[in-house]
C-alpha positions as CSV (number, residue, x, y, z in Angstrom):
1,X,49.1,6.3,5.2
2,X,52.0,9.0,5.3
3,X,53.4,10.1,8.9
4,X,52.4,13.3,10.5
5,X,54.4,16.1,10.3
6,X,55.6,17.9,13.0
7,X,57.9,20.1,11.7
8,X,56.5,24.1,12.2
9,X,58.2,25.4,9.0
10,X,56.1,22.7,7.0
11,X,53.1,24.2,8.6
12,X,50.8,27.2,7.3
13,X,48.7,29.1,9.8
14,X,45.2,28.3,8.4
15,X,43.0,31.6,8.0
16,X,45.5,34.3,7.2
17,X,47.8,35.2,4.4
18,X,51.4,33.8,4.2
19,X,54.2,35.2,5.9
20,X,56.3,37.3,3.6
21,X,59.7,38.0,4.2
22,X,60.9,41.1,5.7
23,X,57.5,42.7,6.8
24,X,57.9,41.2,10.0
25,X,54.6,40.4,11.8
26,X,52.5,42.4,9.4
27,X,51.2,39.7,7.2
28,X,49.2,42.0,5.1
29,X,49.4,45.2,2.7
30,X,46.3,46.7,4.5
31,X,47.6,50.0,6.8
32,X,48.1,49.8,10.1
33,X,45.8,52.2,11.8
34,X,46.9,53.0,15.5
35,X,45.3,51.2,18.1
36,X,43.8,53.2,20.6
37,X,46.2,53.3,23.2
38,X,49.1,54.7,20.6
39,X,46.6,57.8,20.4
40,X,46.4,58.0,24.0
41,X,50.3,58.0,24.0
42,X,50.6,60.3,21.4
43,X,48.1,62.7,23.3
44,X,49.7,62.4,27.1
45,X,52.9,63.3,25.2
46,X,51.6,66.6,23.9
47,X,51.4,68.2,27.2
48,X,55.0,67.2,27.7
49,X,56.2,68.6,25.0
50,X,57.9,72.4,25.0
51,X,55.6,75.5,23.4
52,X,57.9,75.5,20.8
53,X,57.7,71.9,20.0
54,X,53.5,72.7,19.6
55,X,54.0,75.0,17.5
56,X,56.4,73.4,15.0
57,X,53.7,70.6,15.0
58,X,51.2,72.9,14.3
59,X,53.5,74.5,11.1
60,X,54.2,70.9,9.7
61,X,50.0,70.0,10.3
62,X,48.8,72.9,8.8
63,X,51.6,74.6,6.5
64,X,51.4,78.0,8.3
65,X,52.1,79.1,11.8
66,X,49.0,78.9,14.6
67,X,47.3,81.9,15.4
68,X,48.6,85.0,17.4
69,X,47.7,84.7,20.8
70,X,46.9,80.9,20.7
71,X,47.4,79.4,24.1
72,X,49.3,76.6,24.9
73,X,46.0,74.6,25.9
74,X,44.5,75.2,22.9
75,X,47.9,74.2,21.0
76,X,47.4,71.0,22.6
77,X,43.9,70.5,22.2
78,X,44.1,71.1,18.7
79,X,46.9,68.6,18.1
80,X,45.1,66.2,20.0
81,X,41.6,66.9,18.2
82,X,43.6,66.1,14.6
83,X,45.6,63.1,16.1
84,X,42.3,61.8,16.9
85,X,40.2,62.4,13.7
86,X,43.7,61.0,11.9
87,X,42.5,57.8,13.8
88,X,39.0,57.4,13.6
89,X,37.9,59.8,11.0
90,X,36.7,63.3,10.9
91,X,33.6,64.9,11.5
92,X,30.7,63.2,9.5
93,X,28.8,65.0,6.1
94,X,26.3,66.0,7.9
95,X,27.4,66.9,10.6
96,X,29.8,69.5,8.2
97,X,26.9,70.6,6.6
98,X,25.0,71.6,9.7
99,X,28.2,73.3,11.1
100,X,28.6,75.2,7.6
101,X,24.9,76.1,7.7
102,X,25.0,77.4,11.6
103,X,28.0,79.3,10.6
104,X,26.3,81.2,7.6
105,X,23.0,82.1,9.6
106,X,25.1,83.3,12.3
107,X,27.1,85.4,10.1
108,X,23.6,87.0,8.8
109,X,22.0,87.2,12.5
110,X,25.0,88.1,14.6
111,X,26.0,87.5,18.1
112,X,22.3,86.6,18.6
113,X,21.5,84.0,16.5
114,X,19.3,80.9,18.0
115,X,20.8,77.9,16.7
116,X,17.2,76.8,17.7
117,X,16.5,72.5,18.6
118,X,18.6,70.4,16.0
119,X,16.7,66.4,16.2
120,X,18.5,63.5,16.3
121,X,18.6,61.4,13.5
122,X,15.8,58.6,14.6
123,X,13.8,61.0,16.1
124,X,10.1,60.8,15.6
125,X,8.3,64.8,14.8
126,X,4.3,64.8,15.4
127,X,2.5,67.9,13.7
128,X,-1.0,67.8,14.6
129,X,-3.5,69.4,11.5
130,X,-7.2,69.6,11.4
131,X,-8.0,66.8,13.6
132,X,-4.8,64.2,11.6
133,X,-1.5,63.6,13.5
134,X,1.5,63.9,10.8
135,X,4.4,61.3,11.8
136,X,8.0,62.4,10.5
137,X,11.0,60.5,10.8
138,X,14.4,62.2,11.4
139,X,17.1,60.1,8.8
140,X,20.6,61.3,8.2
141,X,19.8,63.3,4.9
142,X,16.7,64.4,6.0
143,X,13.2,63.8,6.8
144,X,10.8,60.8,6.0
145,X,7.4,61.7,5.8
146,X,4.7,58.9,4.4
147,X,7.2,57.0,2.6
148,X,9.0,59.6,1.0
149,X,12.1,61.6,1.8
150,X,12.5,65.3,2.1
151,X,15.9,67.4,2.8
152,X,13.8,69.9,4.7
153,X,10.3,70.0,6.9
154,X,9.4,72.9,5.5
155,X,8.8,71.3,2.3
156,X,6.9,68.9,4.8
157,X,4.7,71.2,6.1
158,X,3.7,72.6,3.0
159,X,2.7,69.5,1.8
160,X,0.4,68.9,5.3
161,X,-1.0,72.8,5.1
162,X,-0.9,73.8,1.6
163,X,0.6,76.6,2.1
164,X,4.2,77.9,3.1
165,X,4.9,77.5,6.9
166,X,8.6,77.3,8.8
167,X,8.9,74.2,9.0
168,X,10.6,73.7,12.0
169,X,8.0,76.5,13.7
170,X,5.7,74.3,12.5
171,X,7.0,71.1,14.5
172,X,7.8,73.2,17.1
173,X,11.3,73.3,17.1
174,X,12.2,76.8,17.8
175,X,11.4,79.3,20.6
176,X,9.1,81.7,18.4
177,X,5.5,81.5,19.7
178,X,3.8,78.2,20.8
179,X,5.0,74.3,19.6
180,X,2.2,73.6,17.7
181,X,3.8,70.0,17.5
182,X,5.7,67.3,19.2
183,X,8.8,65.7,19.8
184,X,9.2,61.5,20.5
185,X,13.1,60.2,21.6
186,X,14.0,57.5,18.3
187,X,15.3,54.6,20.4
């Protein structure tokens, strides 16, 4: 039987890569993301930096200069909004989509548009029709309605009427007239 070795530099840490020399305590190619205090960090150290300083940080982010009349505040949320998202990621698909859509219909409607009740994904829609309750399933890219998916209720409620209906009227999700349906919190 051979003697134990003792010596460390005879030893590999079991359960990671080898060390490579020159990289220090990164042990891997993978990207270092920040850890969350770093962002924290970065962000305290926005509001201690000078106006001019912002706005040179805004230049080099976006390739132009920030808008006339942009506050300082706002110079500093917005830094700290993209040192954030740089981190953990922007805003999801949908969640673009549903911005870009807002933004169009308020476009069309003006300063009045009604943005109108927007379920969460896991919510559960009731839509009562001649004496049958209709169960709809909020998912991320869409609806779920008897085993099948939809992108929108309206196609939904022509199915359960036969005929074309708003399909969020129809669920009562908007303020025009009575809900002629119900909402259930997904858990």
């Amino acid at each position: 039987m051979k003697p134990l070795i003792h010596d460390a530099s005879a030893r590999q840490h079991s359960g990671g890569p080898s060390a490579v020399p020159g990289r220090g305590d990164n042990q891997n190619d993978r990207a270092r993301k920040p850890s969350l205090t770093e962002v924290e960090v970065g962000i305290a150290e926005l509001v201690d930096r000078s106006t001019r300083d912002l706005r040179l940080a805004w230049r080099q982010l976006y390739r132009a200069g920030p808008p006339q009349g942009l506050s300082r505040d706002l110079l500093i949320r917005a830094l700290a909004n993209q040192l954030q998202e740089q981190t953990h990621g922007g805003a999801s698909r949908v969640l673009r989509r549903r911005l870009h859509t807002l933004a169009g219909e308020f476009e069309k409607s003006g300063p009045s548009f009604d943005p109108g009740i927007a379920p969460k994904t896991g919510t559960t829609l009731v839509r009562q029709w001649r004496g049958h309750a209709h169960t709809v399933l909020v998912r991320d890219d869409g609806f779920e309605y008897q085993g099948e998916r939809y992108r929108s209720l309206s196609m939904i409620a022509e199915r359960i009427t036969g005929a074309h209906w708003s399909g969020p009227r129809s669920f009562g999700l908007t303020q025009h007239g009575r809900p002629s349906g119900g909402v259930e919190a997904g858990r």
